[in-house]
Each structure stands twice: as structure tokens, then as C-alpha cells.
N, C-alpha and C positions, 0 to 999 in steps of 0.2 A: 504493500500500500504506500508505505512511505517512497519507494522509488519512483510508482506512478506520478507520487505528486512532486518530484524531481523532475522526471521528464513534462508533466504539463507545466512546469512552472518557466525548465527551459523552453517549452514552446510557445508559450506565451511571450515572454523575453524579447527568444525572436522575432514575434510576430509586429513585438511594440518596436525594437530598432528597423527591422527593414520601414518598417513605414514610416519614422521616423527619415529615414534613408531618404525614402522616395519623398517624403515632406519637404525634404531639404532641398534635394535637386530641381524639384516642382518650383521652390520659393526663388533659386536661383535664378533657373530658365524665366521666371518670370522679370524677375527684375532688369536682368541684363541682357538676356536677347529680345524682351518685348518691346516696354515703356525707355529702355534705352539701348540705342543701335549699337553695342560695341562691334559686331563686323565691319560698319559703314568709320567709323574711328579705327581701324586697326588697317584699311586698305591704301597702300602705297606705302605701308610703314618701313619695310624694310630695304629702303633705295640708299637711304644715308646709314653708313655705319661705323664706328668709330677701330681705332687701331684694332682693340680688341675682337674685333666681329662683332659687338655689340651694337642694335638698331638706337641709333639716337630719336629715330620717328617713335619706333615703336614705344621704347621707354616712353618719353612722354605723353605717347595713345595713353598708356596703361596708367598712366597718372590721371590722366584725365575720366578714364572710367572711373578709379578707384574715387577721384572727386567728385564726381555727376553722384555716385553712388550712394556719397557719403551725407551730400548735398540733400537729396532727394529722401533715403529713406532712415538716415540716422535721429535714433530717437531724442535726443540731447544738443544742444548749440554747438556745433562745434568751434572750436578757437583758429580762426584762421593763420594766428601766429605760431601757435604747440605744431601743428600741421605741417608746417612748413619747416620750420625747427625740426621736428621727426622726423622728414624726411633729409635732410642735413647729417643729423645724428646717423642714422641708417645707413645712409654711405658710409659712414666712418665704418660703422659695427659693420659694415660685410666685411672688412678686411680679414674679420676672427685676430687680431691682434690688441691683448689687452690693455698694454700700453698707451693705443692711439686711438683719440679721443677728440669730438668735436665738444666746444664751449660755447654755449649762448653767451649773450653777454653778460647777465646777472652770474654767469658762473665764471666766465673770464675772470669779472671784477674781483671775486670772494677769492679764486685764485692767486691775483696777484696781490690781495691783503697779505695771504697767508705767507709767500713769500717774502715780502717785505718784512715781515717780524712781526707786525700786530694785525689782530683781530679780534672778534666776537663771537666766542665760541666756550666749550668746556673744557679746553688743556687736557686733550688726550691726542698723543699719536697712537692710528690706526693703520693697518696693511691687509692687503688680499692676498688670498691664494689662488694664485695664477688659474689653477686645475679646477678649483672647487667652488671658487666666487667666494668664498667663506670669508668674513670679516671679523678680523680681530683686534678687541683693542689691548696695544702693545703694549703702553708705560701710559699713565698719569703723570700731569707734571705735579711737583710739589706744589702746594697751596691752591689747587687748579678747582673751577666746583664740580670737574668731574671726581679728584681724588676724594670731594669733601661726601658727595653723593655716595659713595663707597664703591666706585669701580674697582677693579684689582685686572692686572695684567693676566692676560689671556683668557678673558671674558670675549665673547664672542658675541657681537651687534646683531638679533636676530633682525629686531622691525627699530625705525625711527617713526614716532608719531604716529603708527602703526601700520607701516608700511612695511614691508617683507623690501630686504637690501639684499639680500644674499644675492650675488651675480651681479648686481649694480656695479656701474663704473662707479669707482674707488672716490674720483672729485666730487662726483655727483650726491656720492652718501658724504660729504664731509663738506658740504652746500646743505645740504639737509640740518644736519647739525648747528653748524651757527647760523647766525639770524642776530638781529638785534639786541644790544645790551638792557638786562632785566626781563627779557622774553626768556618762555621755559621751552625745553623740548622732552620727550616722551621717548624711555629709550629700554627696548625690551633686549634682555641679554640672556645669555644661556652659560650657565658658568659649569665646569666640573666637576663632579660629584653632588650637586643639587638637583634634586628631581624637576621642581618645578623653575618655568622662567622667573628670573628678577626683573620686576618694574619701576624701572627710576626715573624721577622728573629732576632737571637739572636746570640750574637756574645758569642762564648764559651771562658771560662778565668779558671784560674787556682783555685777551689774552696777550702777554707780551713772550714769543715764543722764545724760552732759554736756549739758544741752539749752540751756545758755548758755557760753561762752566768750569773754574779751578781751583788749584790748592796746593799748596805744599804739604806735604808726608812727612809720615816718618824717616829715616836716615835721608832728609832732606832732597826726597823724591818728587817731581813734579807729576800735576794730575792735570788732565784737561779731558771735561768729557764734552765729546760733539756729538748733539741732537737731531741733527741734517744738516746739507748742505744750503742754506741760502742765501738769496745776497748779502746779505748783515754779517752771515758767517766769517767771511773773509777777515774783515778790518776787525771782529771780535777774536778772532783766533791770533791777529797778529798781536795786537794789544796783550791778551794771557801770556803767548809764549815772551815777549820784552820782559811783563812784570816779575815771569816765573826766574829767566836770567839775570835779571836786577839782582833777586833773591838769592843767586847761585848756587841752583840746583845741582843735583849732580846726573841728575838722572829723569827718565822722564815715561808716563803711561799715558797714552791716549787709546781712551775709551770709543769705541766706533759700536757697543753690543744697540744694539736695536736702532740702529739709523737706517734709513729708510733711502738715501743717500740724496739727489738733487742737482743742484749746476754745476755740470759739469769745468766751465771755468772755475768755478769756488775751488770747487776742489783741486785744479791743477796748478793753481796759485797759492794755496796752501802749502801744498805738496814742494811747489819752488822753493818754499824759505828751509824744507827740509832735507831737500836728496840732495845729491851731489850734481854735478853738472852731468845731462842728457838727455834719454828718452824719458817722459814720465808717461803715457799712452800714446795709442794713436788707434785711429777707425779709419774702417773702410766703409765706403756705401758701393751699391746694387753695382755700380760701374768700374767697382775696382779701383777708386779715386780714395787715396792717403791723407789725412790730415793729421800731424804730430805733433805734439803738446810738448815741448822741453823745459826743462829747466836750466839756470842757468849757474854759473860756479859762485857768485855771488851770497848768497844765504847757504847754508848747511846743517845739521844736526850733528854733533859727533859726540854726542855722551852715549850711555845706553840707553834703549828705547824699547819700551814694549806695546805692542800694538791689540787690543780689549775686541776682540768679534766673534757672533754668533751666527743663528741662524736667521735675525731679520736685518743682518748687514747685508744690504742690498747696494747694486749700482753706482755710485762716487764714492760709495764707503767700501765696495771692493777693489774699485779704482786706486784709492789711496790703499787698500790692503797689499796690493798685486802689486804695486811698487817698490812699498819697503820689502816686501819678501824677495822680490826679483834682483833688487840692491845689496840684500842681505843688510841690514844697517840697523834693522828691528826685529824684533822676536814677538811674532803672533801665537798668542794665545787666546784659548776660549775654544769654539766647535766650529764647522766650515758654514760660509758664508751661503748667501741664500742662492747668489747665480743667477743673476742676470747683468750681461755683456752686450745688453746693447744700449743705443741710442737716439732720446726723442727730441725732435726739434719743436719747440712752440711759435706758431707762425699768425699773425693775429692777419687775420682775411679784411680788416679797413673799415669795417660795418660796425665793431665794438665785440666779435667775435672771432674765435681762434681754434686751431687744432692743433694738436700733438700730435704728431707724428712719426713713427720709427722709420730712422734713415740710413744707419750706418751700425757695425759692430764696432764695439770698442777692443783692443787689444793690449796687455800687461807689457811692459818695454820687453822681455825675452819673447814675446810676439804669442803668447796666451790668450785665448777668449775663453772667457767662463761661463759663457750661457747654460743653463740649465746645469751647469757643473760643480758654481761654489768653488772658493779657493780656501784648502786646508788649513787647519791651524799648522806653528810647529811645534805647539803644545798644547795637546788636545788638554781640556777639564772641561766638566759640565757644571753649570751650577746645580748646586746644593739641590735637591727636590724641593724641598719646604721653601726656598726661596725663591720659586718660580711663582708664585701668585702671590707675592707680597709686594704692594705696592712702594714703600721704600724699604730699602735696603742699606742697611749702617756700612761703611767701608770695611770694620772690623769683622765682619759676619761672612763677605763678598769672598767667596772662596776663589774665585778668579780672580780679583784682584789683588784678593793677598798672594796668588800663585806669581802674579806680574811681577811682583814687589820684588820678593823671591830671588827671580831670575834677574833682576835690575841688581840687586845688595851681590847677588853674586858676579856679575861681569863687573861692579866695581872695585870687587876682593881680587881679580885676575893680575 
């Protein structure tokens, strides 16, 4: 009995999809081949066609349906500007390349806040995986209202305001985010070993991103930790390393663990006041066209140096990894980098809008690309477990950093 009413249950099933089936095609055929001619819009389309073989007529025919369509039997106003916008965006995203990314102008804008050093926002760096869209947030800053809300490192951004991010482009969720100062945003997260989601409302404040920090150590060790590469970074990284010399250090840790990396000149400019004279990078694009970053003999480093990276050292922050190590001149310690070797140009289209686009690989001066590869420590440690979700972290605690120390007290006992 019970199987009977398995099988009538599947045939009823059935019976509700196909006609659903034929509902559907019915509703088509009706819209598009009736009350609107798209054969008569699709004829002569294919005369003009671009390098690719692709119809420039046709393209356009098909725009033009999907607008007549939208026009005519969408239930809701549509926004002639989103529309247009979407299909901008869309070009970018057929590329399937995560990196490259078109910006309206409200996202331009928040962009190049965030660059510049300040914004409005909650003091958290966030990053994607490539693979999975999965968003995670990396580090809280100190005194940030996300630290205060009680974010903790490697909480994962399910919805903003209750929107589902996951797969979103990476700007696009961190446009969502800030917004205006004393405006709140709605931020559902999924942390590890908690069954159910955390819901936080955080109150936005006016961010001044730390992307440089220092200190002098114990046996009179220098510390500098860099947050990303951005414009600011430069003149703030120069400034640290003078005060740190004033001080007469002997020795020196630059912390690169969760940088997310950035401009590419930042970083190469950096990098000059530290190598020795030569190659510090160089990329190639699609045409086999060289571009080389040197340094020159001018600026150097020559104490010991040890160089702080993990798994969300990414892109200028492996730049600057894959130099010292290729120079031999610093000892990397921590876990391997996250590996991506290449490079995006931000090219603003004149309108108040801009895309990102990858144009070139980057290569380590012994002529290394680390795409998808990550470049090793040469002394592997993992942090401590317990300190993986602790939003600060005391220096005395930092088992990688007291590993750095370590290795600095000893090449100065050499």
C-alpha cells in the first residue's frame, strides 16, 4: 500500500512539473514570439562582427529584447540606471576572473576613501576565497566598533543587512559595510564551533586605517607591522623605519601576517629603502611586454631582519616576501603565503566610474611567479591554536613573533 502511494505520489509530481513545463514554454512563446517580434529584431544581425566572431548587431538585438521584455511585462519599476550599471558589471563578470571588477561611481568613490587612509566604516579587514566566495573577517583593528561589537578573526560575513554576500565581489561587500558616520549596519556571521548564527549591529565611526605600526623590543629589536599597502603606507613606513634608526636598533621584524597587500608602487618603494641595488619585481602582460621595478644602491637594510607571513599574505605583501627571500637578506617566518602573482590595473572610464582589471603577472627578481602557489616560509610555525580567534594578541603570547625574535638575538650573537 505504502509503495502505491509512492508511485501515485510520483505521478502526480510528474504530472504537476510537465505542465508546469508546458506552462512555461506557453508563457514564453507568448511573450516573445507574439506581442513582440524578436525574429523581425534579430534579422541582418549577424553582418557586423567583432574580432572575436562575436555579432555586435546581434548583441545589441538581444538587448533590446531583453529591454522591450522587461519594459513591457516586469512587475516592478525598473531603474533605468541599476540596468545599465548590470549590464557594465556583466561584462566585467564574464571574464570569471575575481580580481577584475567594474565600479559604479558610489563604489569608485568609497574605494578610493578606503585607500587614502580614512573612512566610515567598522575597522575590520576582510578577504575572499578565490574558490569558494567565502568571506572572512581577518583582524579587527584595535579600538574599531567592529572589535567593540565582538567580532573575533575568522568569523565569516554570512548576510550584511540581510543580504547573502557569499560570492559577492569582495568591494562590493565592503561598500555595503560603511555608509555614513553614526549609521548602523546588520551583520550576520557564522563563527566556529557555534551552532547558531551571531547577529551584530554595529555602529559605523569614522575609520583612520592603521596600515603602519611600531616599537622597539626587547634586546633592542625593531617592530613594524604593515596592514596593506596604501598610498599613506609609503611616507608612514618611511617615517617608522628613521624613528626606529634614530633609536639604534639592532635589528628589525616586519610583520606582513594578514595583509591583504595593494599598490603595487607602495610596495616597490618600500622595498627600495631596503634591498640592495637591483631587481625588486617585474610583470609581464598577455604580449610578453616586461616592466621592472629596481631598486637602487642608495637606501639598504643591513642589520638582521625577519620577515612575519601567513596564509592571508597576499599580492604586494608576497611581492615584498619574494624579494627578501630571493636576496637572502631576511628570514621568513610564519606559514606560506596565500599566492596570488598577478596584477590589477584601476583604470577610471571618465564618467566617475572605473574597473580593475588583470593585466600582467608579477615575477620575484630570481624570475618566480607564485600564482596559486604561495611562497614558503624558511621557518615554518603556526600560531598557537587558541590564538587564532583572539582578537588581540599581546607580543609576549605571539609565538611567531617571539620565534622572529629568536632568530634576530641569534644572527646578532654570530
Amino acid at each position: 500500500m505504502e509503495d502505491n502511494k509512492k508511485v501515485l505520489k510520483g505521478f502526480i509530481g510528474g504530472v504537476i512539473t510537465a505542465t508546469l513545463v508546458i506552462s512555461i514554454v506557453l508563457f514564453i512563446n507568448k511573450y516573445t514570439s507574439g506581442e513582440i517580434d524578436t525574429a523581425s529584431i534579430f534579422d541582418n544581425t549577424k553582418t557586423q562582427t567583432t574580432s572575436s566572431g562575436v555579432s555586435s548587431k546581434a548583441v545589441e538585438a538581444k538587448v533590446s529584447i531583453i529591454k522591450q521584455i522587461i519594459d513591457k511585462y516586469y512587475l516592478e519599476d525598473a531603474d533605468e540606471d541599476k540596468l545599465v550599471e548590470g549590464m557594465y558589471k556583466g561584462l566585467v563578470d564574464g571574464l570569471e576572473d575575481p580580481y577584475s571588477v567594474y565600479y559604479t561611481e558610489d563604489e569608485f568613490k568609497s574605494l578610493m576613501e578606503s585607500t587614502n587612509g580614512v573612512y566610515c566604516g567598522i575597522g575590520v579587514t576582510v578577504s575572499e576565497d578565490a574558490n569558494t566566495g567565502i568571506i572572512t573577517m581577518v583582524k579587527p583593528f584595535e579600538n574599531s566598533p567592529g572589535l567593540e561589537a565582538g567580532i573575533l578573526p575568522g568569523d565569516i560575513l554570512y548576510k550584511v543587512d540581510g543580504t547573502e554576500v557569499t560570492g559577492m565581489e569582495i568591494s562590493n561587500v565592503v561598500a555595503m559595510i560603511k555608509g555614513e558616520e553614526g549609521t548602523t549596519v546588520n551583520l550576520t556571521l557564522v563563527r566556529e564551533g557555534v551552532s547558531e548564527n551571531i547577529e551584530l549591529t554595529v555602529e559605523r565611526k569614522q575609520i583612520e586605517i592603521p596600515t603602519i605600526s611600531y616599537e622597539v623590543l626587547d634586546n633592542n629589536i625593531g617592530y613594524i607591522y604593515i596592514s596593506e599597502f596604501d598610498t599613506i603606507t609609503e611616507s608612514q613606513f618611511t617615517s617608522a623605519l628613521d624613528d626606529l634608526n634614530k633609536q639604534g636598533i639592532d635589528g628589525l621584524v616586519v610583520d606582513l601576517r594578514d595583509n591583504p597587500g595593494g599598490n603595487l608602487d607602495v610596495v616597490n618603494s618600500i622595498l627600495d629603502q631596503i634591498l640592495p641595488e637591483g631587481m625588486i619585481v617585474y610583470t609581464e602582460d598577455k604580449y610578453g611586454e616586461r616592466e621592472e621595478y629596481k631598486s637602487d644602491e642608495e637606501n639598504q637594510f643591513n642589520k638582521p631582519l625577519a620577515v612575519l607571513i601567513n596564509g592571508n599574505s597576499a599580492s604586494a605583501s608576497e611581492i615584498f616576501a619574494g624579494a627578501i627571500k630571493d636576496y637572502g637578506i631576511g628570514t621568513l617566518v610564519g606559514t606560506k603565503t596565500f599566492g596570488k602573482g598577478i596584477v590589477q590595473r584601476l583604470i577610471e572610464l571618465g564618467d566617475g566610474t572605473a574597473m580593475k582589471l588583470t593585466i600582467s603577472k608579477y615575477y620575484t627578481p630570481k624570475g618566480y611567479n607564485i600564482h596559486k602557489i604561495g611562497i614558503e616560509p624558511d621557518v615554518e610555525i603556526e600560531l598557537d591554536e587558541s590564538l587564532k580567534t583572539q582578537a588581540v594578541i599581546t607580543h609576549d603570547e605571539d609565538n611567531q613573533l617571539q620565534k622572529a625574535l629568536e632568530i634576530i638575538r641569534e644572527k646578532l650573537q654570530q
